[in-house]
C-alpha positions as CSV (number, residue, x, y, z in Angstrom):
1,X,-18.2,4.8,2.9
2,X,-15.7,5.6,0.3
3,X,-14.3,8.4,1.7
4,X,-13.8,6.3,4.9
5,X,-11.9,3.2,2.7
6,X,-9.6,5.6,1.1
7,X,-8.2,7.5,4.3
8,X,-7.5,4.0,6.2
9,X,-8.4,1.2,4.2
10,X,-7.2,-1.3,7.1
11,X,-10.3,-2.1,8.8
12,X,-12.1,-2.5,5.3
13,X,-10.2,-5.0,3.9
14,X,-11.4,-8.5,2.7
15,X,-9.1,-9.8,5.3
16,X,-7.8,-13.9,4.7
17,X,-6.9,-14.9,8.2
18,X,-4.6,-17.6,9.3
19,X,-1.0,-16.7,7.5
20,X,1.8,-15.0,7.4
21,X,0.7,-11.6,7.5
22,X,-1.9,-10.5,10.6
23,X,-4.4,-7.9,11.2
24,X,-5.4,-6.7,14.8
25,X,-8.6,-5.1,14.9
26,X,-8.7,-3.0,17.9
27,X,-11.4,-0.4,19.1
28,X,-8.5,2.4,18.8
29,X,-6.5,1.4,15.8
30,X,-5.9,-1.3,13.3
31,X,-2.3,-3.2,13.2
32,X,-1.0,-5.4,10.1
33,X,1.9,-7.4,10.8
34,X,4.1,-9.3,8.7
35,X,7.8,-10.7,8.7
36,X,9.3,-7.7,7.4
37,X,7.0,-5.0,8.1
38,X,4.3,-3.6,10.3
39,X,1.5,-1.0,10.1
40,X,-0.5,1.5,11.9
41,X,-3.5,2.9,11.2
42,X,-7.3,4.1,12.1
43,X,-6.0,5.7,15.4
44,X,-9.2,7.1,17.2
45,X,-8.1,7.4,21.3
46,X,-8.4,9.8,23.9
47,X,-4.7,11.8,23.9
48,X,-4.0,10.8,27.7
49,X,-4.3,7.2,26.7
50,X,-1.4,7.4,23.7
51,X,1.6,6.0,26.1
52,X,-0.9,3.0,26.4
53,X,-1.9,2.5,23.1
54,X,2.1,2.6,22.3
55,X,2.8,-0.3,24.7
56,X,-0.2,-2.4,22.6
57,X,1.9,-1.5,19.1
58,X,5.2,-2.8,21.0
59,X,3.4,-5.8,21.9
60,X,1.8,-6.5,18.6
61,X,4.9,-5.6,16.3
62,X,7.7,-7.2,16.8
63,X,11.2,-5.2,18.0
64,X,13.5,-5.0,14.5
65,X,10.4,-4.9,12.1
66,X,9.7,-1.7,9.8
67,X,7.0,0.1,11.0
68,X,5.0,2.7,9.3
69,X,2.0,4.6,10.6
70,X,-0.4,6.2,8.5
71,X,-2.5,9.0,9.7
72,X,-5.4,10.7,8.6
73,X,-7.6,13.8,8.9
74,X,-9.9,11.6,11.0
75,X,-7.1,10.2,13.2
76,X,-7.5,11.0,17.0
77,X,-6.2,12.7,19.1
78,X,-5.7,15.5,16.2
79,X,-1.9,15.8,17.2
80,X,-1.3,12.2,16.9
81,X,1.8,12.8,14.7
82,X,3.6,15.5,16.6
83,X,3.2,13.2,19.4
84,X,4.8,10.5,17.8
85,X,7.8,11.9,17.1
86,X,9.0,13.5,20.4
87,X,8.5,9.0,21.0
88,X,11.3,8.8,18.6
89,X,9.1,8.3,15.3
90,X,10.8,10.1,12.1
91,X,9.7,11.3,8.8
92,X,10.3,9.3,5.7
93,X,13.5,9.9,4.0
94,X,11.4,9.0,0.1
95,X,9.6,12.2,0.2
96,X,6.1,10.1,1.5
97,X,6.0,12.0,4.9
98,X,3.0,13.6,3.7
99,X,0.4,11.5,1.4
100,X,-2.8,12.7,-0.9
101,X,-5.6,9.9,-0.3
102,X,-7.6,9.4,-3.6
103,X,-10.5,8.0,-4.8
104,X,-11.6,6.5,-8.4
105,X,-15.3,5.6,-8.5
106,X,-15.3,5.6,-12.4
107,X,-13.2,4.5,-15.5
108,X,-10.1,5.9,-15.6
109,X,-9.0,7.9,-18.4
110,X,-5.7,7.7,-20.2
111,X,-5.0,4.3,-20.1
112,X,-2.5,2.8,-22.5
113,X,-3.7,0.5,-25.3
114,X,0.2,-0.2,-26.0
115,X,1.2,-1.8,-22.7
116,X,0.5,-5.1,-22.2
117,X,-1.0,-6.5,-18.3
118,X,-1.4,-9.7,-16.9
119,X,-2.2,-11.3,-13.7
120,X,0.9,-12.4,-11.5
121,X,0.7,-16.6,-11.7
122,X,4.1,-17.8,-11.5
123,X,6.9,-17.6,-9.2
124,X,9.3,-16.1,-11.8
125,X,6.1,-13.2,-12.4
126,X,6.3,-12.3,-8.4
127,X,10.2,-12.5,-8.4
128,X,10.4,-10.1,-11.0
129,X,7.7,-7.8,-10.2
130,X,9.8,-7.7,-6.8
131,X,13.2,-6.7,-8.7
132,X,10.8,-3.8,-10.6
133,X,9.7,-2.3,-6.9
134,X,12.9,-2.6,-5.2
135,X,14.9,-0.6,-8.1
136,X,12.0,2.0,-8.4
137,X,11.6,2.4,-4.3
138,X,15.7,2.9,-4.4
139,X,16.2,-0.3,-1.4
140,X,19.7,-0.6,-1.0
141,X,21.7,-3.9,-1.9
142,X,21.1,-5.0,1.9
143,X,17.5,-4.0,2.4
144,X,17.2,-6.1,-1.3
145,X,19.1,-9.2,0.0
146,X,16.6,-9.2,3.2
147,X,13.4,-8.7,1.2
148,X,14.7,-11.3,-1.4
149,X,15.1,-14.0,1.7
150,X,11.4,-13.6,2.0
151,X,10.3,-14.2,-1.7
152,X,9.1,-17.4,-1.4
153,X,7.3,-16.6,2.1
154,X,5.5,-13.7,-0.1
155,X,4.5,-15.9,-2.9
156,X,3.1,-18.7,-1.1
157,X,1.2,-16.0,1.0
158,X,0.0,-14.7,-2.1
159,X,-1.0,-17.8,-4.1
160,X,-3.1,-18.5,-0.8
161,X,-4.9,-15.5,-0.7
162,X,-5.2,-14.3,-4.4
163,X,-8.7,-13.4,-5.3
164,X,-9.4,-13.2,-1.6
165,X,-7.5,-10.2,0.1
166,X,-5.2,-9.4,-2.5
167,X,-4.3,-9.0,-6.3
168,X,-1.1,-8.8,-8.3
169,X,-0.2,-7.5,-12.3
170,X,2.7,-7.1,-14.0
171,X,3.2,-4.9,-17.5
172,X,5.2,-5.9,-20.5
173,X,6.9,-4.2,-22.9
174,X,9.2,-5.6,-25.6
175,X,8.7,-8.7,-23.6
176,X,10.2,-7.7,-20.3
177,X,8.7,-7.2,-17.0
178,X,8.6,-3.4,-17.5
179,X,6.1,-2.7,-14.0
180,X,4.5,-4.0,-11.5
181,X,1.0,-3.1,-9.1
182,X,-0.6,-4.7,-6.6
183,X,-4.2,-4.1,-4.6
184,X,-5.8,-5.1,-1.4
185,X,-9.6,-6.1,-1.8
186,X,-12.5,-5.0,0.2
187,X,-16.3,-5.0,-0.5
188,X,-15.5,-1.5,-1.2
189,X,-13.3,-1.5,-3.7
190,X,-9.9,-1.7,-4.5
191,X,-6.8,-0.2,-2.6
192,X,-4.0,0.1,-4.9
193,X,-0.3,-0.9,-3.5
194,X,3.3,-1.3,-4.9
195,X,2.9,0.4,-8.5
196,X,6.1,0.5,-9.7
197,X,7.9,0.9,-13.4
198,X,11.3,0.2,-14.6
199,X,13.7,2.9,-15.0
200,X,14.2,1.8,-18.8
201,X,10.4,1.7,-19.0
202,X,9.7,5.5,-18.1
203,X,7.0,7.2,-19.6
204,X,6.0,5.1,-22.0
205,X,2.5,4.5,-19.9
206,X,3.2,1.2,-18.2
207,X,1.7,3.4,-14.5
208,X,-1.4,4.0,-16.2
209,X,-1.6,0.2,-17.5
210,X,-1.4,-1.1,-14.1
211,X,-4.3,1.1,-13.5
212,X,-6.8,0.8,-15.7
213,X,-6.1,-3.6,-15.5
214,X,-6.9,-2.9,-11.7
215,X,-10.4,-1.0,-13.0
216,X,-11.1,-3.7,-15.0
217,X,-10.2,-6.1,-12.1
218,X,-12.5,-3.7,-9.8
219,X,-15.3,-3.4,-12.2
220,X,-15.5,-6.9,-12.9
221,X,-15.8,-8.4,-9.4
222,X,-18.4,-6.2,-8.9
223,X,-16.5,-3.2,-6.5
224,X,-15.9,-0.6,-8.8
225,X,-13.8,1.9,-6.9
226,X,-10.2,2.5,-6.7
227,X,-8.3,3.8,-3.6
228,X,-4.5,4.8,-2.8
229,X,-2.0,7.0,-0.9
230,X,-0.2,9.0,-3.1
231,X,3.1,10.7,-3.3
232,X,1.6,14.9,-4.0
233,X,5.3,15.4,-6.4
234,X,4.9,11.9,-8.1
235,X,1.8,9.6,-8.1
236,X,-0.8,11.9,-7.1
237,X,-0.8,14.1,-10.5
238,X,-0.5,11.1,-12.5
239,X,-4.2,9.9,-11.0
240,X,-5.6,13.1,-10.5
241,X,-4.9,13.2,-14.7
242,X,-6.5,9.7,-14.6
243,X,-10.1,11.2,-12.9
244,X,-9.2,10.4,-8.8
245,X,-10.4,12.8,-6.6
246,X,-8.3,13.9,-3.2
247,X,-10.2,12.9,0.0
248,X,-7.8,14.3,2.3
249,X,-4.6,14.0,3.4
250,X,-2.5,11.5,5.6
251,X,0.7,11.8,7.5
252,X,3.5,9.2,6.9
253,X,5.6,8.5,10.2
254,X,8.2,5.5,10.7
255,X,9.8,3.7,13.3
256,X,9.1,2.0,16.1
257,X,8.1,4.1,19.5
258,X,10.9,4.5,22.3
């Protein structure tokens, strides 16, 4: 059951229904859709019905939103991503084209004492934590100016569904927002989103911080297991150190299908 939540957490998740961001649960894939991006995953069809099932993503995701499609070692038809990209699909330009899915199912080791977490609460908290994950994901000034017209979308999304579907921490050091981490909750455990550290914060264990609060956060709701996609040159070694284990791994594709 692990294994399963850590190759394509979709379907798994504690889903909130009824806001901004959507989840179609279909019998051949699962589809989240929000304002400014869209995702597919849990692809399990026959290979002559692929044309169809990329009509039902057009439909479902609107034309001009981001869309990424995460496949894994269980996805179906085997050559799923090949497929995709003769449809016009493209490989990542961030060096995620090609993801380690990882699993945590006790405490982590190697957390920093010396970095301060707490839960996101306040708008100011989200708005920074944003400005942390924009500089570290390298989004241009344009790409920044779009997500940041959607800030207050976001927060009321998350205020609304905290503790429900979804979690948010930020780090502090010397009394700055220094990182930021995010999770989506299932009954399985936790699947761990949007870690991110300031440049100026490097290496001084703010990744690991985010982490182990997210344990703690797992452990104490009573779903003590971490999941995440992970970069193999970046993440991944960091929580392989931490005690994750590699499931297997999943292709990274983006775009929207011609």
């Amino acid at each position: 059951m692990l294994r399963e939540f850590a190759e394509h957490p979709g379907p798994y998740l504690t889903w909130d229904a009824g806001g901004k961001i959507t989840r179609h649960l279909r019998e051949r894939m699962c589809v989240i859709v929000a304002p400014t991006f869209g995702i597919v995953t849990s692809v399990d069809t026959a290979a002559r019905d692929v044309p169809s099932l990329l009509d039902e993503v057009r439909e479902l995701i609107p034309a001009g939103v981001r869309t990424d499609w995460y496949l894994g070692s269980s996805t179906r038809p085997t050559d799923l991503a090949e497929t995709l990209l003769t449809f016009g699909l493209r490989e990542p330009e961030n060096c995620s084209g090609k993801l380690h899915a990882l699993l945590l199912d006790r405490e982590p080791t190697g957390v920093s004492a010396d970095v301060e977490t707490h839960e996101v609460t306040t708008m100011s908290d989200f708005a920074a934590a944003a400005e942390v994950r924009w500089e570290a994901f390298g989004l241009t000034h344009e790409q920044r100016e779009y997500e940041r017209g959607f800030l207050v979308t976001y927060y009321e999304e998350y205020l609304r569904t905290k503790n429900r579907s979804t979690i948010g921490f930020v780090a502090t050091l010397d009394g700055q927002i220094a990182g930021s981490a995010n999770a989506l909750l299932s009954e399985r455990g936790l699947f761990l989103i949007g870690g991110a550290t300031a440049p100026w914060a490097r290496r001084r264990g703010v990744y690991r911080a985010l982490v182990g609060t997210r344990w703690r956060y797992a452990a104490g709701r009573g779903t003590p297991a971490l999941a995440a996609h992970a970069i193999p040159g970046t993440s991944s070694p960091v929580l392989r150190r931490m005690g994750f284990d590699r499931v297997c791994s999943v292709r990274h594709l983006e775009g929207r299908p011609t």
